[in-house]
N, CA, C and O atoms as a GROMACS GRO file, in nm:
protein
  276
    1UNK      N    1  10.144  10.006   8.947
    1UNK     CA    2  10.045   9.973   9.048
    1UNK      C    3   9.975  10.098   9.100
    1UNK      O    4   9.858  10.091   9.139
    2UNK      N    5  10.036  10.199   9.102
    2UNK     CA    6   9.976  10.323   9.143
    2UNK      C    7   9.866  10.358   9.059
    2UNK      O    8   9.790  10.415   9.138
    3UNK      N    9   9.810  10.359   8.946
    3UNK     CA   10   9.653  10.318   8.840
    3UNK      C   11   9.569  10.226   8.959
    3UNK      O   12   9.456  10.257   8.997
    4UNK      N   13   9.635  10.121   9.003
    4UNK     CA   14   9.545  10.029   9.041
    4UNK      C   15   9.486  10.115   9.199
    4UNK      O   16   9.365  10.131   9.213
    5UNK      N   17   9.589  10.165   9.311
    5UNK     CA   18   9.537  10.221   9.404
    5UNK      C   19   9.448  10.344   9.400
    5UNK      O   20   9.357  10.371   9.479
    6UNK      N   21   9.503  10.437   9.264
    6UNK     CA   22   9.427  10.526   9.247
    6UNK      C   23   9.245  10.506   9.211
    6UNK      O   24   9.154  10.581   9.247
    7UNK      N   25   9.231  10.346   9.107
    7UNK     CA   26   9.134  10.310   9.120
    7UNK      C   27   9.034  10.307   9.246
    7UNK      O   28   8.931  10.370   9.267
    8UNK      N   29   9.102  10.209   9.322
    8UNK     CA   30   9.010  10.175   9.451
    8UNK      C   31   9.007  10.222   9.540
    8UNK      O   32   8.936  10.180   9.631
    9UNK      N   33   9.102  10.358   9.555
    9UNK     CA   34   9.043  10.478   9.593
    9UNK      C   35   8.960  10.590   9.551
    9UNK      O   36   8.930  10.685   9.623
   10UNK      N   37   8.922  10.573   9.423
   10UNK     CA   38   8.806  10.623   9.357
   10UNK      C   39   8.665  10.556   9.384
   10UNK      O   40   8.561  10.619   9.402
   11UNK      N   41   8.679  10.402   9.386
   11UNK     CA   42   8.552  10.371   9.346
   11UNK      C   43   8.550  10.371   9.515
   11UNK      O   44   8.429  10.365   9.533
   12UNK      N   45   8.601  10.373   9.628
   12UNK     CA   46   8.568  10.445   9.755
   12UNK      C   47   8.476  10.492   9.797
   12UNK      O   48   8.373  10.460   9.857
   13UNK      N   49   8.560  10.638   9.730
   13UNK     CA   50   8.458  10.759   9.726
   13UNK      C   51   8.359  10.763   9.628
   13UNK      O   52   8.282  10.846   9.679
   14UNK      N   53   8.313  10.733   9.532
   14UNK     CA   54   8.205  10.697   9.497
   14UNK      C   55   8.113  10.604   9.549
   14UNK      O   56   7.992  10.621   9.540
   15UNK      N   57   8.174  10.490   9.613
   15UNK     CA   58   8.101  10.436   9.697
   15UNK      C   59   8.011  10.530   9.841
   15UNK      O   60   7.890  10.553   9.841
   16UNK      N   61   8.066  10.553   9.902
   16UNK     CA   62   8.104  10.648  10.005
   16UNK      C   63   7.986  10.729   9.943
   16UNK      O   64   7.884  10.691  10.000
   17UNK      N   65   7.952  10.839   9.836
   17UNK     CA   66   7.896  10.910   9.763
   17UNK      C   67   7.743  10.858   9.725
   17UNK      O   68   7.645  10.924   9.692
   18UNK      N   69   7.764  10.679   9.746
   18UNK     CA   70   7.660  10.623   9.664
   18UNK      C   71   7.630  10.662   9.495
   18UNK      O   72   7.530  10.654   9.423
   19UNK      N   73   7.718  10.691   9.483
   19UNK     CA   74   7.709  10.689   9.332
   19UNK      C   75   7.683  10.565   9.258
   19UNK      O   76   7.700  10.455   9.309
   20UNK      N   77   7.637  10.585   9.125
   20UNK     CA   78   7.592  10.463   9.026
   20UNK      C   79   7.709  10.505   8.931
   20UNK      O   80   7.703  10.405   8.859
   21UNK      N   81   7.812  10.579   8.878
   21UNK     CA   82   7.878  10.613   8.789
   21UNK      C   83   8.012  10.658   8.838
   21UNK      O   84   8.051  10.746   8.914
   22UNK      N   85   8.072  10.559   8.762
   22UNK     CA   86   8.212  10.561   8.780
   22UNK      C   87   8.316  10.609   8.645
   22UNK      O   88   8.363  10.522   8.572
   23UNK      N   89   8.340  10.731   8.627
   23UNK     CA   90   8.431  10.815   8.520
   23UNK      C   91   8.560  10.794   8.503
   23UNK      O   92   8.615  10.837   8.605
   24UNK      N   93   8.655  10.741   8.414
   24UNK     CA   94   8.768  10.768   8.434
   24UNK      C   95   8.814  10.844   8.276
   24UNK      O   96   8.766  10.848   8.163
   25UNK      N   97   8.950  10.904   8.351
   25UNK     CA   98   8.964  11.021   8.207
   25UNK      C   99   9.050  10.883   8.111
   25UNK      O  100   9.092  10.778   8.159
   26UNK      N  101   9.057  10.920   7.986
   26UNK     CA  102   9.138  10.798   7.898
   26UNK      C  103   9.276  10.773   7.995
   26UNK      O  104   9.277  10.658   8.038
   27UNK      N  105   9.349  10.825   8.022
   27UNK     CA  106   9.511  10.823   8.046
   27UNK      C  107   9.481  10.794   8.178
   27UNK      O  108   9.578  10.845   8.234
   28UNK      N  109   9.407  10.744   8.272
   28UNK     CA  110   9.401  10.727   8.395
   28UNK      C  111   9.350  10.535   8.338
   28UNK      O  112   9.387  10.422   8.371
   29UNK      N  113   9.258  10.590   8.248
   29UNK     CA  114   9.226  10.341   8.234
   29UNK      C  115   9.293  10.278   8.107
   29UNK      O  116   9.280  10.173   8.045
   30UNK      N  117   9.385  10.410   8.094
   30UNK     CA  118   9.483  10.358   7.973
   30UNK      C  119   9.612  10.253   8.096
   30UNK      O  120   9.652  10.137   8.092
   31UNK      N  121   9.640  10.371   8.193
   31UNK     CA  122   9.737  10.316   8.330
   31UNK      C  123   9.666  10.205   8.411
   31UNK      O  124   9.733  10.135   8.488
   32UNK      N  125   9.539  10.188   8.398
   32UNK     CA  126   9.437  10.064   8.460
   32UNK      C  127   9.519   9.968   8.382
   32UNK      O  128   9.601   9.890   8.430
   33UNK      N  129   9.491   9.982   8.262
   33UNK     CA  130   9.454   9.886   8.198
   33UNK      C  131   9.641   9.837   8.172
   33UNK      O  132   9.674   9.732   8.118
   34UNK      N  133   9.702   9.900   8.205
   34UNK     CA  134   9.864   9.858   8.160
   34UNK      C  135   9.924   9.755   8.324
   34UNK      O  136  10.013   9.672   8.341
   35UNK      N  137   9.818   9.820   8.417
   35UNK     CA  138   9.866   9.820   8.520
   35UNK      C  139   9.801   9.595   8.550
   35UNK      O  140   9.842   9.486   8.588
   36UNK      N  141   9.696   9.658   8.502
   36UNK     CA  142   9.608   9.494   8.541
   36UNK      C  143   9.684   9.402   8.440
   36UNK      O  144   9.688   9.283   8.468
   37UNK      N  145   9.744   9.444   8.328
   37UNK     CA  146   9.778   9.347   8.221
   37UNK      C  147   9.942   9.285   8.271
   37UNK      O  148   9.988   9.175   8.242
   38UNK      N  149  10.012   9.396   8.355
   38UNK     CA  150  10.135   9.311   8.408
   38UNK      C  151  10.140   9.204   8.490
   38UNK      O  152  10.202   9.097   8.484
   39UNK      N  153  10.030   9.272   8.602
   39UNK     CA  154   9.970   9.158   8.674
   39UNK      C  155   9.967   9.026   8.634
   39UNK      O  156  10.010   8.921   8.682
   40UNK      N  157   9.915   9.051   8.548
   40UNK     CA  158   9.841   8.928   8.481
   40UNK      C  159  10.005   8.841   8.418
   40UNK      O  160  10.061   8.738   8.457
   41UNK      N  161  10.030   8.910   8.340
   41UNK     CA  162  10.158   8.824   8.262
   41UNK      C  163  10.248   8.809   8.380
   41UNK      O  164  10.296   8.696   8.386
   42UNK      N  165  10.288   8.894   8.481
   42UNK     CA  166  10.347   8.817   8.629
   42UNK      C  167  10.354   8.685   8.677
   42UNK      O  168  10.441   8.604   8.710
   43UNK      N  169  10.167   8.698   8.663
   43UNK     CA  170  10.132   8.605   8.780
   43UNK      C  171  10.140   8.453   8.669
   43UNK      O  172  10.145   8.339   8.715
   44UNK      N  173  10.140   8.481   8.535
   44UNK     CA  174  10.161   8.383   8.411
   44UNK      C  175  10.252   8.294   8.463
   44UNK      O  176  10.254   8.182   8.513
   45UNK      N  177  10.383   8.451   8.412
   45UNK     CA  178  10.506   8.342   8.450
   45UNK      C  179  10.560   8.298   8.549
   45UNK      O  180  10.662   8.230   8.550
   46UNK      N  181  10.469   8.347   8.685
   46UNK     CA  182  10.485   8.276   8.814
   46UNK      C  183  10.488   8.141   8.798
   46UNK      O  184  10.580   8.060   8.802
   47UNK      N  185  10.328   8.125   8.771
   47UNK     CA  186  10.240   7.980   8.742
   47UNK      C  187  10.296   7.905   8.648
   47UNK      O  188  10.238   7.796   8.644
   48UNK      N  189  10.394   7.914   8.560
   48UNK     CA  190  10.458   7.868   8.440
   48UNK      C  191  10.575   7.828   8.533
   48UNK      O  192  10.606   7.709   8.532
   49UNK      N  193  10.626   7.891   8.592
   49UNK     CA  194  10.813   7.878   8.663
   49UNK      C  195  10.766   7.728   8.743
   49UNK      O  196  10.814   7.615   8.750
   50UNK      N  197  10.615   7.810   8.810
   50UNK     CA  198  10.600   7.692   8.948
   50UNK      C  199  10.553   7.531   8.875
   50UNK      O  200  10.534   7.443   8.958
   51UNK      N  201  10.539   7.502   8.768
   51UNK     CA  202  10.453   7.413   8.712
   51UNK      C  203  10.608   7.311   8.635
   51UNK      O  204  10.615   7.193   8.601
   52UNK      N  205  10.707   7.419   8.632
   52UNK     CA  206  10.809   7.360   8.546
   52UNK      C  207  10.880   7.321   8.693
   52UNK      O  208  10.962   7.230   8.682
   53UNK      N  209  10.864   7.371   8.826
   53UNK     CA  210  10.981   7.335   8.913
   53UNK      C  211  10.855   7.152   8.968
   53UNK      O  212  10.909   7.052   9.014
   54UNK      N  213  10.762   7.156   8.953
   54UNK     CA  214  10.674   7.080   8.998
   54UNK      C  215  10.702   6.923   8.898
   54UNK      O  216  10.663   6.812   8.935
   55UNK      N  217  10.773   6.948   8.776
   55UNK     CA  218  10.753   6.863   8.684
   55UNK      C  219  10.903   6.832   8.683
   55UNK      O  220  10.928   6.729   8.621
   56UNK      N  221  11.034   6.909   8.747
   56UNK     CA  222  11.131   6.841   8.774
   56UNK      C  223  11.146   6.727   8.852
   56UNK      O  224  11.058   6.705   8.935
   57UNK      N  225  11.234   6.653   8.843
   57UNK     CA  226  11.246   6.513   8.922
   57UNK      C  227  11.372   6.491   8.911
   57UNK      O  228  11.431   6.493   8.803
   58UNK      N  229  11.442   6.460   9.057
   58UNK     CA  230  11.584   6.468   9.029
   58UNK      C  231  11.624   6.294   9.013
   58UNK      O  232  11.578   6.227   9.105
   59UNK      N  233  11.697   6.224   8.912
   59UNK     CA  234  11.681   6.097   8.872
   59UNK      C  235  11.874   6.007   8.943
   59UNK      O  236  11.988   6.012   8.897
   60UNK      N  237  11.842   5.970   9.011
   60UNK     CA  238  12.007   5.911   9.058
   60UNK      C  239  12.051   5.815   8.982
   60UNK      O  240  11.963   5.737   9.020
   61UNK      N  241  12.134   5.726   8.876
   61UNK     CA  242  12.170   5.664   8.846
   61UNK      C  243  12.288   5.583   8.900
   61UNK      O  244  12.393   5.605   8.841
   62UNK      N  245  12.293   5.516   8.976
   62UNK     CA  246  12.423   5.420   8.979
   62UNK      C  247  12.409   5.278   8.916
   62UNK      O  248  12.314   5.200   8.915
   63UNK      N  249  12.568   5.270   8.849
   63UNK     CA  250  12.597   5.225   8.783
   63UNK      C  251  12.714   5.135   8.834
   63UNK      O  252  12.828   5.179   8.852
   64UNK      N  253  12.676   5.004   8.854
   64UNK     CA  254  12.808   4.886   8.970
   64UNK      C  255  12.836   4.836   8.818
   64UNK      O  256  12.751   4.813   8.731
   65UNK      N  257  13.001   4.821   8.807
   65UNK     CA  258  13.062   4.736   8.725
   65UNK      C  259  13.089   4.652   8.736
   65UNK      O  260  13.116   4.584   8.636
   66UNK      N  261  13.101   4.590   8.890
   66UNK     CA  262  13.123   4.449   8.965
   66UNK      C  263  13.278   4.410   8.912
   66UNK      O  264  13.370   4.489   8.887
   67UNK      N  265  13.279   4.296   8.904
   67UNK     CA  266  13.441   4.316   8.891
   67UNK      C  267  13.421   4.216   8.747
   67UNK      O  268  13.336   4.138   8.707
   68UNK      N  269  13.547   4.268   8.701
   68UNK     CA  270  13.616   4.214   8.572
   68UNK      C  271  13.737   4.116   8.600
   68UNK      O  272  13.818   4.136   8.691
   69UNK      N  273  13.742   3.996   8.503
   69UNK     CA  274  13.866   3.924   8.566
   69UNK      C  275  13.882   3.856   8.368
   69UNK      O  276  13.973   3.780   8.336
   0.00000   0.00000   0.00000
């Protein structure tokens, strides 16, 4: 996550700067780019966990034998 803060504290100060151009060195949006992609598969198997607890249903069965003679 530290790629990701270092980002939006860049585009900040470029903001801030009014700049039109935003630089990053390879190994800084190589860590962007590792950083946004966990995110992403996280928030996957969040949405996957929550979709499987949503589709459980707990089912009671009883079963009376009544009587036998």
């Amino acid at each position: 996550m530290i790629h990701i803060k270092n980002f939006i504290n860049k585009m900040s100060i470029m903001e801030s700067k009014q700049s039109k151009d935003v630089v990053l060195p390879m190994t800084d949006a190589r860590g962007l780019r590792d950083d946004i992609s966990r995110l992403l598969t996280d928030l996957h198997e969040m949405t996957k966990e929550e979709a499987v607890k949503k589709n459980e249903e707990i089912i009671k069965i009883n079963i009376a034998g009544g009587s036998f003679k």
